[in-house]
C-alpha positions in Angstrom: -12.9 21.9 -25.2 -12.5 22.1 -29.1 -11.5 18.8 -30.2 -11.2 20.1 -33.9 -8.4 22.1 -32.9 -7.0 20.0 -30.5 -6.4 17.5 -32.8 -4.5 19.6 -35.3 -2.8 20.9 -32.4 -2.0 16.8 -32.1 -1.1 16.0 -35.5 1.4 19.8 -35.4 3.7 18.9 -32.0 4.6 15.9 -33.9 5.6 14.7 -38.0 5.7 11.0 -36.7 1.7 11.2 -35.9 -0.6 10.5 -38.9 -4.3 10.7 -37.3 -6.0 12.4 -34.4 -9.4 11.7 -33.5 -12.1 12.2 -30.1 -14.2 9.5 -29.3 -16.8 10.2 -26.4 -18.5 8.2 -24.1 -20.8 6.5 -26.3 -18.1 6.0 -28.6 -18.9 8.3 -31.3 -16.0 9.8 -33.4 -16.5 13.4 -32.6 -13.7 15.0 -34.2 -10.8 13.9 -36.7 -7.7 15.3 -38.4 -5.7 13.5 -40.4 -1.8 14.6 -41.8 -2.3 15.7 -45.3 1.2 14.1 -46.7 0.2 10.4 -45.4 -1.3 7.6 -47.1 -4.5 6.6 -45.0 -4.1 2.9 -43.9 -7.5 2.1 -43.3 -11.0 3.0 -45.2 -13.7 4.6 -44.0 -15.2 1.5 -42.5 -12.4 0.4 -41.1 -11.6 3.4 -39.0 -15.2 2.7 -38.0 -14.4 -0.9 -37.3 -11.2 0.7 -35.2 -13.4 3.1 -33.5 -15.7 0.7 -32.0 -12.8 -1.8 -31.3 -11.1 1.1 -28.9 -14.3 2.1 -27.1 -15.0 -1.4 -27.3 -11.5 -2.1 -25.0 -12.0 1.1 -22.9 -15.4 -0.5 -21.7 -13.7 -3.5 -20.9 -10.8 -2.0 -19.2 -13.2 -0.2 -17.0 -14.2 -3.1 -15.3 -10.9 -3.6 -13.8 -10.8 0.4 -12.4 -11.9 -0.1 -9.4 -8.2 -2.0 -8.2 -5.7 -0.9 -10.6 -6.7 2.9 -10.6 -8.0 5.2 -14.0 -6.7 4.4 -17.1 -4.5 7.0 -18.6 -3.6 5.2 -21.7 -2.8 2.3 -23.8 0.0 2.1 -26.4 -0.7 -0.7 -29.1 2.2 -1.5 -31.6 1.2 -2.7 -34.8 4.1 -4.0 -38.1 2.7 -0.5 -39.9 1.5 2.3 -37.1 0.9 2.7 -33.8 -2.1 3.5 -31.9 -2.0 5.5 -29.2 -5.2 5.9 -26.6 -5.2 8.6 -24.0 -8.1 8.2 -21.9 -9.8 12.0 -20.2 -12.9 12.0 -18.1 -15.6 10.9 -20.6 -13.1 11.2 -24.1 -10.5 8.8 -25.8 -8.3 10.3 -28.2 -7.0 8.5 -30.5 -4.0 8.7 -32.0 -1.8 6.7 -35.0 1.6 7.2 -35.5 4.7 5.7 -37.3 5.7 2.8 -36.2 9.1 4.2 -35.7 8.3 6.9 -33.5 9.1 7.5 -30.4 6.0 6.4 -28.3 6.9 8.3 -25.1 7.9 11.3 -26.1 4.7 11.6 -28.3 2.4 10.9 -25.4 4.6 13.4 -22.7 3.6 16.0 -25.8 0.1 15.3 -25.9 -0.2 15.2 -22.3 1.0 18.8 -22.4 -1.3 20.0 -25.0 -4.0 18.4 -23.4 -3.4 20.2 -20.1 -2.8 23.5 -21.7 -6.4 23.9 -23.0 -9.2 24.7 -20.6 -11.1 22.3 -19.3 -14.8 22.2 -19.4 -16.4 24.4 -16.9 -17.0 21.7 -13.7 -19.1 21.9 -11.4 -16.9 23.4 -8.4 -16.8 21.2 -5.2 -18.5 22.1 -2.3 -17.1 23.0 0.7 -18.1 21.7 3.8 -19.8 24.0 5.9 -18.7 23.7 9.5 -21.3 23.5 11.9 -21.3 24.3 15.2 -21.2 21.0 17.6 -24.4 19.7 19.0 -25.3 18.8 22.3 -24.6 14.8 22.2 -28.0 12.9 23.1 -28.5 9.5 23.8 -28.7 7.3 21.2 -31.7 5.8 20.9 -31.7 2.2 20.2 -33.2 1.5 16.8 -36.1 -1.1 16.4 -34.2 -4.6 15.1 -36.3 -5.3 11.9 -37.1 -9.0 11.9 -38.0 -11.2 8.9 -41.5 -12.3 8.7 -41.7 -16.4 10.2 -42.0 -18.5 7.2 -45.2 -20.2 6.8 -45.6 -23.7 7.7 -47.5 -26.3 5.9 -49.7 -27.6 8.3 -48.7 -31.4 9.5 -50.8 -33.7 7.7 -51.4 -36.7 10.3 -50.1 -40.1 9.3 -52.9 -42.3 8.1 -53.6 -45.1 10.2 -53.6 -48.2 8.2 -55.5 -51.2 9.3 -52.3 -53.9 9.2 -52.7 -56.9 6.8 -54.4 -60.1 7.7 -52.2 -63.0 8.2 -53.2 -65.5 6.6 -52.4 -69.1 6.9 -50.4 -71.0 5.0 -52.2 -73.7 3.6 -50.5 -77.2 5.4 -49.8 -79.7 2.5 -51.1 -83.2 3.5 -48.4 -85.0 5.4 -48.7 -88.1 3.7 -46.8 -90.9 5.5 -45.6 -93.5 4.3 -46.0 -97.3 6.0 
């Protein structure tokens, strides 16, 4: 996939978007357009600083795949753009737009342009290969693997003690008196 021209492809379905760029998995900015006629925002380390914030988020989203599904995208509002994240196998593009703009048609468009280009060549799924059945044989009982007996400390007999010598209490006198 080119992402150069995919993201002047971006920034041409729509007037309303001001910056396109690719982020990969490592979240590296691989490729970047920006709209000619608009003021950029942000410096040169702070695109940087934005960068690593997204891929920082799409890491952390991630973790919460597994029960909610992929991530297709995330929509962030800010007082002077939006940001716009569309998430594709390994890639984020990113996207800033007006903050007036219409948010869902932008996305529909992208979507579109996105799905228009060729994907990368994939590696095509296998079939599975049918196989002719087998004669069923008896299953043969598999060996339970035990855990090794803990070692014991050997028993140390109790010390026989000789028991203390009582001794006496020593009488007092009795002295009586007459």
């Amino acid at each position: 996939m080119n992402f150069k021209k995919l993201c002047s492809d971006f920034l041409k379905s729509n007037k309303k978007i001001r910056f396109a760029g690719v982020l990969n998995s490592k979240g590296t900015l691989v490729a970047q357009k920006s709209r000619d006629d608009s003021i950029s925002l942000l410096s040169d380390d702070e695109l940087k600083m934005l960068v690593y914030y997204t891929s920082n988020r799409w890491n952390r989203l991630q973790n919460l795949q597994h029960k909610l599904g992929k991530i297709k995208e995330t929509i962030t509002k800010f007082e002077n753009v939006n940001t716009i994240i569309l998430f594709l196998d390994q890639n984020l593009f990113l996207i800033s737009a007006d903050p007036k703009s219409n948010n869902s048609k932008i996305t529909s468009n992208l979507w579109k342009i996105i799905d228009k280009k060729p994907a990368k060549k994939r590696a095509a799924k296998k079939k599975p290969v049918k196989r002719k059945p087998t004669k069923k044989r008896a299953a043969k009982k598999k060996p339970v693997k035990r855990k090794p007996a803990k070692k014991r400390a050997a028993k140390k007999k109790p010390v026989k003690r000789k028991p203390a010598k009582k001794r006496a209490a020593k009488k007092k006198p009795v002295t009586r008196r007459p």
